[in-house]
C-alpha positions in Angstrom: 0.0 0.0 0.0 1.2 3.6 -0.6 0.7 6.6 1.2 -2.0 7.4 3.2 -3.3 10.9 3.1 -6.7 12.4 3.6 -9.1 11.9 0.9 -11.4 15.2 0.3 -15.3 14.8 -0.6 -16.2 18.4 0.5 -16.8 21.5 2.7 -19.3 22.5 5.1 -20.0 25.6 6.7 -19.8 24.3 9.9 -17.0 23.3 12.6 -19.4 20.4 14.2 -17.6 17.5 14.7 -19.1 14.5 12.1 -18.1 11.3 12.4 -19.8 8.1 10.9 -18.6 4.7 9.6 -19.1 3.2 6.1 -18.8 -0.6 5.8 -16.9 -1.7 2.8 -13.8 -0.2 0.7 -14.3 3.2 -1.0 -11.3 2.4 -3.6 -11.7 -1.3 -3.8 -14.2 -3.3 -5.7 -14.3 -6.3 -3.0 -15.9 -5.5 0.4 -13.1 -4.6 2.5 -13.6 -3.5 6.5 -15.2 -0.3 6.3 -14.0 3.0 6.6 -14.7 6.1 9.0 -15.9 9.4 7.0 -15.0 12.5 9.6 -15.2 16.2 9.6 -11.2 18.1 10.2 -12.4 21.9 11.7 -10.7 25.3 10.6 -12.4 28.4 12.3 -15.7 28.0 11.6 -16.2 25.7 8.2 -15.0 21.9 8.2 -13.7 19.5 5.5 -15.2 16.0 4.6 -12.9 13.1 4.5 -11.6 10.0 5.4 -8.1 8.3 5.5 -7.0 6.7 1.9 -4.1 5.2 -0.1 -3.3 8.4 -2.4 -3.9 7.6 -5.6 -3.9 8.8 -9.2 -7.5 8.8 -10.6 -6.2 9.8 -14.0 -4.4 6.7 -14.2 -7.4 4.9 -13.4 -10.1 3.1 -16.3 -13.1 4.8 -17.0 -15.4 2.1 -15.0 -13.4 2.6 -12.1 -13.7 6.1 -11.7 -17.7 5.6 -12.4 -17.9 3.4 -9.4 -15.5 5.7 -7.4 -17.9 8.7 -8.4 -20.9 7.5 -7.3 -19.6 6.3 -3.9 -18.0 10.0 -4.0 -21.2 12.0 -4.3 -22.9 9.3 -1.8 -21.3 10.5 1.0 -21.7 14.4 0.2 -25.3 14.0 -0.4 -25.4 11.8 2.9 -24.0 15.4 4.8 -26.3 17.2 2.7 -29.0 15.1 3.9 -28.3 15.6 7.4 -29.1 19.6 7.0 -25.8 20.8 6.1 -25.3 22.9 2.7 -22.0 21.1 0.9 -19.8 22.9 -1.3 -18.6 19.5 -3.6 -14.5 19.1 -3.7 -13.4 17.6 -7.4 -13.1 13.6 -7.6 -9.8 12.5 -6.8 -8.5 15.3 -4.4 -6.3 14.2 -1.5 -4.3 16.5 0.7 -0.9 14.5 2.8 -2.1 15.4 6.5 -4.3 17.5 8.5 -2.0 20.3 8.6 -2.1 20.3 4.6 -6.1 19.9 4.7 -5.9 23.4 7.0 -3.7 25.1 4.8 -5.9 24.4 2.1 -9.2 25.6 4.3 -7.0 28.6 5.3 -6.1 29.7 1.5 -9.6 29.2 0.3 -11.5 30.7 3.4 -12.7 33.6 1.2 -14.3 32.0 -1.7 -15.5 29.1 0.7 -17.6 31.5 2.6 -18.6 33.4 -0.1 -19.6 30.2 -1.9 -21.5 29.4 1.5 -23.6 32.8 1.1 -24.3 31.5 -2.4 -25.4 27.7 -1.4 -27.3 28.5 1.9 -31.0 27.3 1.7 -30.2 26.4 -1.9 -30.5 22.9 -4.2 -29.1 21.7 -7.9 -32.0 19.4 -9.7 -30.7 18.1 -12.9 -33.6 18.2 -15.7 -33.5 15.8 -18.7 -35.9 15.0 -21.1 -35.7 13.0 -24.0 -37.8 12.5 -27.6 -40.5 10.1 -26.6 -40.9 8.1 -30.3 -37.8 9.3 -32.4 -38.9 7.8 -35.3 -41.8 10.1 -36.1 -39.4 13.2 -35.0 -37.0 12.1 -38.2 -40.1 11.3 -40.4 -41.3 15.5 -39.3 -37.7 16.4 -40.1 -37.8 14.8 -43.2 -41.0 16.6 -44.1 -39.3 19.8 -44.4 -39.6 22.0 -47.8 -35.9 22.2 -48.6 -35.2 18.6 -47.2 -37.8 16.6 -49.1 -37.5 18.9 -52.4 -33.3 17.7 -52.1 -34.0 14.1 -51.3 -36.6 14.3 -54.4 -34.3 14.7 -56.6 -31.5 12.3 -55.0 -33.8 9.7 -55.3 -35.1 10.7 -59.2 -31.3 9.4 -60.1 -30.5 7.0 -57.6 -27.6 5.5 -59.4 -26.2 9.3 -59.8 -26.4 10.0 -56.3 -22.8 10.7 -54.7 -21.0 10.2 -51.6 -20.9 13.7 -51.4 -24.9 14.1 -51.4 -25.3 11.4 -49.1 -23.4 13.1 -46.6 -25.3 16.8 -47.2 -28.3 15.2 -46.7 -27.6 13.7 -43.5 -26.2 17.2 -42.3 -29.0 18.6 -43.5 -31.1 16.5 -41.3 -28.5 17.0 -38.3 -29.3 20.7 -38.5 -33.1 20.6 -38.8 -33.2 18.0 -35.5 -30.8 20.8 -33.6 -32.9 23.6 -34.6 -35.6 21.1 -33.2 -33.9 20.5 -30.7 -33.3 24.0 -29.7 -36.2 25.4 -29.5 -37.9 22.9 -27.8 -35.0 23.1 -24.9 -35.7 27.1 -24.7 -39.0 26.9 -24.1 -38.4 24.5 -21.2 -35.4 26.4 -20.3 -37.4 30.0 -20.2 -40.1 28.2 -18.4 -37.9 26.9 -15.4 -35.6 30.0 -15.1 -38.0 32.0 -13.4 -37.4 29.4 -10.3 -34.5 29.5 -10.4 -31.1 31.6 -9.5 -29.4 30.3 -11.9 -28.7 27.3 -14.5 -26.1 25.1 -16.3 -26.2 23.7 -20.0 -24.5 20.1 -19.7 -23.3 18.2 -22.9 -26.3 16.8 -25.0 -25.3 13.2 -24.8 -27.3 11.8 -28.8 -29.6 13.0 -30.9 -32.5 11.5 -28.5 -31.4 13.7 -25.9 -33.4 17.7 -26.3 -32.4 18.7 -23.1 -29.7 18.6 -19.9 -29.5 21.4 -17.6 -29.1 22.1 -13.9 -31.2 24.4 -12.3 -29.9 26.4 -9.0 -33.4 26.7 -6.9 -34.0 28.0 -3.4 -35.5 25.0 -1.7 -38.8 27.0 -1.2 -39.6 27.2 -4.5 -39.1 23.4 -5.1 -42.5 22.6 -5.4 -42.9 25.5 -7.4 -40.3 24.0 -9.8 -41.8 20.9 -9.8 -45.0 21.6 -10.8 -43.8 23.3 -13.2 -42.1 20.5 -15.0 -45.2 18.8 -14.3 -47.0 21.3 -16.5 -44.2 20.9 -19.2 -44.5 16.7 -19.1 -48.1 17.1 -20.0 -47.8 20.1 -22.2 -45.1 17.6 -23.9 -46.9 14.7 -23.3 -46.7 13.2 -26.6 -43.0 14.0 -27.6 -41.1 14.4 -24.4 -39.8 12.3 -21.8 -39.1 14.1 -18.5 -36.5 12.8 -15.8 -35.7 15.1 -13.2 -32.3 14.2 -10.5 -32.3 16.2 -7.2 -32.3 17.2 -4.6 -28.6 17.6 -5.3 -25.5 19.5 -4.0 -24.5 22.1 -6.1 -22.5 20.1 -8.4 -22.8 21.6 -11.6 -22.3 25.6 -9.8 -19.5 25.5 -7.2 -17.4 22.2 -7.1 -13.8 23.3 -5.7 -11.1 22.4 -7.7 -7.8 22.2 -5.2 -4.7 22.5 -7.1 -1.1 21.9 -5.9 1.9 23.2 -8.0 4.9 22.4 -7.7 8.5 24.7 -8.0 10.2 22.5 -10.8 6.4 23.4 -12.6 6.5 27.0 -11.9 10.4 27.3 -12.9 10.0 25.9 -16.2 6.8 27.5 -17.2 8.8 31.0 -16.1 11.3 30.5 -18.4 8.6 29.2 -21.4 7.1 32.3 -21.2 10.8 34.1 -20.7 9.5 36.0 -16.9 11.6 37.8 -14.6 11.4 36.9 -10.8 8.6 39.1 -10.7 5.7 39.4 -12.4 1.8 40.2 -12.6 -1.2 38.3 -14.9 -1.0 41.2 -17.1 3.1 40.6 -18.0 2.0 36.7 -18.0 -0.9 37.5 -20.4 1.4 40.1 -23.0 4.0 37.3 -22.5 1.8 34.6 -23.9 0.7 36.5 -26.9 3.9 37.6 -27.8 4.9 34.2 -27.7 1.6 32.9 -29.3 2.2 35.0 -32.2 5.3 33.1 -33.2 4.4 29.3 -32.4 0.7 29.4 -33.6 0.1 26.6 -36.1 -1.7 28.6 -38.1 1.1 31.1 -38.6 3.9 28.6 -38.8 2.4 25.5 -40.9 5.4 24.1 -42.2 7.4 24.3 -39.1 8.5 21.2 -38.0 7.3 20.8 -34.0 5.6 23.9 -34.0 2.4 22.2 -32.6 4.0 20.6 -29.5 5.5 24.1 -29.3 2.5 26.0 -29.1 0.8 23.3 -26.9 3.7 24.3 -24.1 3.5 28.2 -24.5 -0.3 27.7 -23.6 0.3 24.9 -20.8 3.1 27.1 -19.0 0.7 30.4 -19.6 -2.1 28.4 -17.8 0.1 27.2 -15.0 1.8 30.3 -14.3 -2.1 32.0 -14.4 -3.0 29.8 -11.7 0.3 30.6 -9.8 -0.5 34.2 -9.6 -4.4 33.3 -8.5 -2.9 31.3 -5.7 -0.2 34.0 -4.9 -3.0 36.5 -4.7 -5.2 33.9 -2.9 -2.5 33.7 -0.4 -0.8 37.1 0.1 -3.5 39.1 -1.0 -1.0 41.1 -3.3 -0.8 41.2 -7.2 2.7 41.1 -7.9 3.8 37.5 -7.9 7.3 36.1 -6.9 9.1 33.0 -7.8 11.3 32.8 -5.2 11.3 29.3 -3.7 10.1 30.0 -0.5 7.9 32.1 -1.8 6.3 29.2 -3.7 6.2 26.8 -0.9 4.1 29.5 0.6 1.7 30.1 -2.0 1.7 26.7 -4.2 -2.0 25.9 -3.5 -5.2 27.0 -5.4 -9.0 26.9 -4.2 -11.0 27.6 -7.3 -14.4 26.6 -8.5 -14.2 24.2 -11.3 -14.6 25.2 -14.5 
């Protein structure tokens, strides 16, 4: 086994002391002994966690990270459950000790409690619904002026028909079921924003799919919100599915992202970007541009290597963004140093999650 550090599901705004015990292995697929999920104060907000192997979810396969996610939100909406507003931590974050899961309540203490402001009294429902029969949605598509006058003609000369037409046709039909699509998922969106405080687009996963959004609702207008996608299921009754996933922490709005750098990281994306010892975002931003202009693809296409070039200037430009976030996160100035010891002071980031 590896090392153990503390595994982080969340924060609460709270420095009550939690403590309860989960049978089986959070990381394991075989039932192991069980494990204790506890609360580690800082003033007056607390972390979720329990004591874990640290491990590398990137490095893991996609069904093991599934398995590891749902026992992950589990015990969040578990607090949640309990009364307590939870502001979600990213899969896969682990801090090495207590001291380091204080740091990072310390560093973050501002944006947690404004977060906290934001949450309080508040609840994410997820809203799907999908085309109830999509057959007879293709055949309405298909029904189209421009659509049926093209595929008239396709099929006049079947034996002429190219590749090339096969393929328009299909984008045709592609762009009809989005527009389709679209307007069927703002009227349902229009409808439910008035409940709510605010809302999330997620990824359409097929063409079944019209919409996927998360909704931000006080939890007294719930049943407000409900009946409302009531109303919508019956106005929809005949094309629509409806599927609705809450009550729910506010995944989709306010999951904290921790990120640890490191000095080797900060030392080379410096010199990428050609820094002095000092610098701001601005200098980091004119930096990157300047550098951009020169390793773009686009401006360089028969350079050899210029891809893997340009891929760095952005990665370093991202890293040293972050560094200055954390710097100002930390020391509450906005000139940033790279002095080592500077570093070790300032070298982790409490964002939301983009």
């Amino acid at each position: 086994m590896g090392e153990i550090g503390k595994y982080i599901y969340g924060i609460i705004n709270s420095n009550t002391a939690i403590s309860f015990f989960i049978p089986g292995d959070p990381f394991k697929e075989e039932k192991g002994k069980g494990y204790r999920v506890y609360t580690i104060p800082y003033e007056n907000i607390s972390t979720i966690v329990c004591d874990s192997e640290i491990v590398d979810y990137t490095r893991m396969s996609k069904d093991a990270v599934a398995r590891l996610l749902v026992g992950h939100q589990q015990i969040i909406e578990k607090i949640m459950n309990v009364g307590y507003s939870v502001i979600p931590v990213r899969l896969g974050t682990f801090a090495v000790d207590e001291t380091e899961v204080k740091d990072i309540l310390n560093k973050g203490y501002s944006l947690i409690k404004d977060i906290v402001e934001k949450i309080s009294d508040k609840i994410e429902i997820d809203v799907v619904a999908t085309w109830n029969d999509f057959i007879p949605v293709l055949k309405e598509v298909g029904e189209e002026k421009e659509i049926k006058e093209f595929k008239e003609r396709l099929l006049a000369n079947p034996k002429e028909m190219t590749i090339d037409e096969q393929i328009k046709i299909g984008a045709m039909v592609k762009e009809a079921l989005d527009r389709k699509r679209e307007k069927c998922a703002e009227e349902i969106q229009k409808a439910l924003r008035i409940f709510s405080h605010d809302f999330k687009v997620h990824e359409i996963m097929d063409d079944k799919m019209v919409i996927n959004t998360a909704f931000l609702i006080g939890k007294e207008k719930q049943r407000d919100f409900e009946k409302e996608v009531e109303e919508l299921n019956a106005k929809f009754t005949e094309k629509l599915n409806f599927r609705c996933v809450g009550q729910l922490p506010p995944y989709s709005f306010y999951t904290l992202e921790i990120k640890k750098m490191q000095f080797e990281e900060i030392q080379w994306a410096r010199k990428k970007l050609d820094l002095n010892d000092f610098t701001t975002k601005d200098e980091i931003k004119k930096a990157y541009h300047r550098l951009a202009l020169t390793s773009h693809p686009d401006k360089n296409p028969n350079k050899s290597g210029i891809e893997r070039e340009f891929g760095e200037v952005t990665n370093a430009y991202m890293i040293l963004l972050d560094y200055c976030r954390a710097f100002e996160q930390t020391s509450q100035v906005e000139t940033c140093s790279f002095d080592e010891g500077e570093l070790k002071k300032n070298a982790i980031l409490v964002k939301v999650k983009k």
